[in-house]
N, C-alpha and C positions, 0 to 999 in steps of 0.2 A: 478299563477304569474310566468312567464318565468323568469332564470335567464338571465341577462343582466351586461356581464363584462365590468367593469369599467378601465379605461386606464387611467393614469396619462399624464393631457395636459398640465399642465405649473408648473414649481419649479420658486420663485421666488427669486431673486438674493438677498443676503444681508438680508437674513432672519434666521438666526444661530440665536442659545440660545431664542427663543419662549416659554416662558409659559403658556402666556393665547392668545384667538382669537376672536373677533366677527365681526358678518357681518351687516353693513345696511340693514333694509327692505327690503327696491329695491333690492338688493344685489349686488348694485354698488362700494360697498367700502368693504375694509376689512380692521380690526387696529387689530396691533400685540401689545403686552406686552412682552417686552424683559428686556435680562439681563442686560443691559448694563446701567444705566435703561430708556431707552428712550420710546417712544410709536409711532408706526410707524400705517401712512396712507394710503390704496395702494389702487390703481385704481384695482379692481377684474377681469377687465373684459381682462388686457394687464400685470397685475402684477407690473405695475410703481409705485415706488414712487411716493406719491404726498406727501406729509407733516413730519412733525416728531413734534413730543411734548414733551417736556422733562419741567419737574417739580420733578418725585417723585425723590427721592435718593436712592432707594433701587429696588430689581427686582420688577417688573409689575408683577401681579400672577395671577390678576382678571380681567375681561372686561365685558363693558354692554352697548347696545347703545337702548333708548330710543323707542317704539314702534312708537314714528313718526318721529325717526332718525333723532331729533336733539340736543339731550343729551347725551353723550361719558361721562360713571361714569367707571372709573379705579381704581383697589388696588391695594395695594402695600405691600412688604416688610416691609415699612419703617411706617406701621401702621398708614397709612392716605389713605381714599380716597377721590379724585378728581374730580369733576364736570367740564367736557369741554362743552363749545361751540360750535359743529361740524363745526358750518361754518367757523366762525372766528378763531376755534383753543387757544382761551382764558379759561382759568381755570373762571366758575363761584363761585366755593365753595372748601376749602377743606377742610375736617374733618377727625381731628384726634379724635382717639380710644386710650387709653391706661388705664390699668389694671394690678395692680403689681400680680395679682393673677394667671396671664398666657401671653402666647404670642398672642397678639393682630396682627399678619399677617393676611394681608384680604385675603380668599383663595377663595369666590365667592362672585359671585354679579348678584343680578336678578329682574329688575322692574315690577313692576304691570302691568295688562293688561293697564291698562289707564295712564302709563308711571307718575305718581304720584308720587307713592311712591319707595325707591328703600330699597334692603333688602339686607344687608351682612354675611357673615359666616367667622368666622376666624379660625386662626389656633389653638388657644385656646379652641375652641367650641361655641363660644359666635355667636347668633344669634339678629342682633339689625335691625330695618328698620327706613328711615328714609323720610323727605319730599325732594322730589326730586327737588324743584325748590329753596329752598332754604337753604338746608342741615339740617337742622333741627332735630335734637332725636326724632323721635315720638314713639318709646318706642324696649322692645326688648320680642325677640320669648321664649328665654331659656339662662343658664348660661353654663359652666363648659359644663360635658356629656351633659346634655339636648339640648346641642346647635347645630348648624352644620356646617359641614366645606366644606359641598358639599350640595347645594342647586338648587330644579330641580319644576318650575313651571306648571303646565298644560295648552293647551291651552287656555279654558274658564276663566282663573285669578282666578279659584276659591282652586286649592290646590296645597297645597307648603309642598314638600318632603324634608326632609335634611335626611344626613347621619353625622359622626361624632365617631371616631372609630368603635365600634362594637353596634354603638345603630342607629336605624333607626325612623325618627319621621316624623310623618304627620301634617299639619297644614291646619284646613278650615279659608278661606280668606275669604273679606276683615281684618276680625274681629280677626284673627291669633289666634283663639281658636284650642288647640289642641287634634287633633282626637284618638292619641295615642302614643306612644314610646315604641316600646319592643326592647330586643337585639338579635341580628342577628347571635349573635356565631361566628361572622371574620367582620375580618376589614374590610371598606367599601375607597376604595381606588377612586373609580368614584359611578357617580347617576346620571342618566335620569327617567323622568316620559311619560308612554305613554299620543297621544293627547289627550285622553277622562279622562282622570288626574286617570283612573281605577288598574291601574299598574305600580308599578316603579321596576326600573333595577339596579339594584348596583353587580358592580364587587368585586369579592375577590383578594385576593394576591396567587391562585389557580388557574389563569386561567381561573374562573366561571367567570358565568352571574345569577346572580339568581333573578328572574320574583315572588316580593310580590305585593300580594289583596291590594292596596290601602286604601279599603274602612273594611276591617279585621283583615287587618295587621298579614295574613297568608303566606307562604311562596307557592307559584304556582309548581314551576316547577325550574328546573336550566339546562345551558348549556353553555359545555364545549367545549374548542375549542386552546383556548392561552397557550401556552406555559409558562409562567410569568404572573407578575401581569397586570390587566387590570386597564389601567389611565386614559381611555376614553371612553365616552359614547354619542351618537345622537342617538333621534328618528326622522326619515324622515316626514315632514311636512304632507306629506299622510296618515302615524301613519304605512305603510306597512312594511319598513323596519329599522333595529337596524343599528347603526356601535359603531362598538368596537376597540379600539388600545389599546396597548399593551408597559411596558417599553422598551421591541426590537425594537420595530418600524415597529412590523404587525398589518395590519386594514385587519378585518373582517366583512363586511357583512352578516345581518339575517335578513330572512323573517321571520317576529311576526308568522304569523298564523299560520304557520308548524312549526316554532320554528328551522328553518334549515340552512345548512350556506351555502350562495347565491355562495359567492368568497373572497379570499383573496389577500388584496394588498399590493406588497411589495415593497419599493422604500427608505423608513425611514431607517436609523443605527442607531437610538437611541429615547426614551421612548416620546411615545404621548401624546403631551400636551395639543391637543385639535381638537373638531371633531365637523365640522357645514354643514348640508346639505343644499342646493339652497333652497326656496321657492316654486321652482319647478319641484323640487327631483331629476335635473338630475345630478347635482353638487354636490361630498364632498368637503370641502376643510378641510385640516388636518396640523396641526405643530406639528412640533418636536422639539428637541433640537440639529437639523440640521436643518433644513428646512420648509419651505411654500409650499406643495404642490396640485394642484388643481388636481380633479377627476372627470372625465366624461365617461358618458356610449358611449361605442364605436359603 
């Protein structure tokens, strides 16, 4: 695989304080989760505003948009999450979580392949999923440690990776029976799963990248590269390449198969909040706690 340097083609305007990002299927839309706490619409393809949705009252942390991109599930701070209507921009559900025994902050969110069911991770640990069309509890993963706070699906819908300080767990889907839990030795601050759900990726507060057996729950291999803690994790739709950001505000590219770093991109001043590549691998798009920025190979 030839490297191929990536150039930053559009910052979009009025995009400060981002913590979470997702993209429509198409990859016609991108919605930000900000501080402020609003949830913003943007046209991906010119960077415009089209919408704003404002409901939660606390920062946006978590996003998820529906596999047939018409279900926009948001968390929040404010330990509710949100059921949008994409089209109409109308809240269909919103469910609250609370738990005197930790903080209940949604910190991810991630639907089943068949957009069904949707599955949260909080900042407590608690991992619950639930029925997506009508918000419903249909039960939970783990409590406390057991839980996850970074939750990463594989393409097939068939296994769901979490993290959740220093313990790493697998889960075989539908039936959310789990494969195992061991600990990792360091905090797991981000988590992606490669596409064949064989390998997942979690950053330390070192810099690392360290590459466990999915299916052993053995630790592979690790690589180093960041300067500071890694907060961001995408695996490229083609399963070829990794990207990693960093609280500085560096994204790094890796090609999986040599385990090597492709390029580094710098344009961020402060810690990345979230990292999603095109459909069609030739797009990052990445926020900060500055910025929206789109990425294409030159």
């Amino acid at each position: 695989m030839q490297s191929q340097p990536f150039q930053c083609l559009r910052t979009f305007n009025d995009s400060v304080s981002v913590y979470a990002i997702a993209m429509s299927p198409d990859a016609s839309t991108l919605i930000s989760g900000n501080l402020d706490p609003r949830i913003k619409v943007w046209n991906l393809t010119n960077g415009q505003l089209q919408r704003t949705l404002a409901g939660h009252k606390d920062i946006v942390s978590a996003l998820a948009i529906s596999p047939n991109g018409k279900i926009l599930a948001s968390g929040s701070y404010d330990e509710t999450i949100k059921l949008w209507d994409l089209d109409t921009g109308k809240v269909r559900h919103t469910i609250n979580i609370y738990d005197e025994a930790g903080s209940q902050q949604i910190a991810c969110l991630v639907f089943s392949l068949d957009g069904q069911i949707l599955y949260s991770g909080t900042g407590g640990g608690d991992t619950y999923y639930w029925d997506a069309n009508t918000g419903k509890e249909l039960g939970s993963l783990g409590t406390s440690s057991l839980g996850s706070e970074w939750l990463a699906m594989s393409a097939d819908g068939r296994t769901l990776a979490g993290a959740y300080i220093g313990n790493f767990i697998v889960n075989d889907l539908p039936r959310g029976t789990r494969r195992f839990r061991i600990e990792t030795g360091h905090n797991s601050p981000s988590l992606a799963i490669s596409r064949d759900g064989k390998t997942v990726f979690i950053g330390d507060y070192h810099g690392n990248i360290h590459l466990w057996d999915a299916r052993q729950g053995q630790e592979r291999s690790a690589v180093g590269g960041h300067s500071g803690i890694v907060k961001a994790l995408a695996v490229s739709p083609d399963g070829r390449m990794l990207a990693s950001g960093d609280k500085k505000g560096t994204i790094k590219l890796w090609e999986l198969d040599s385990q090597t770093e492709l390029c580094t991109l710098e344009g961020h001043s402060k810690s990345i909040t979230g990292l999603i590549f095109s459909p069609d691998n030739q797009t990052l798009v990445s926020s900060s706690l500055d910025a929206i920025k789109v990425w294409g190979i030159r």
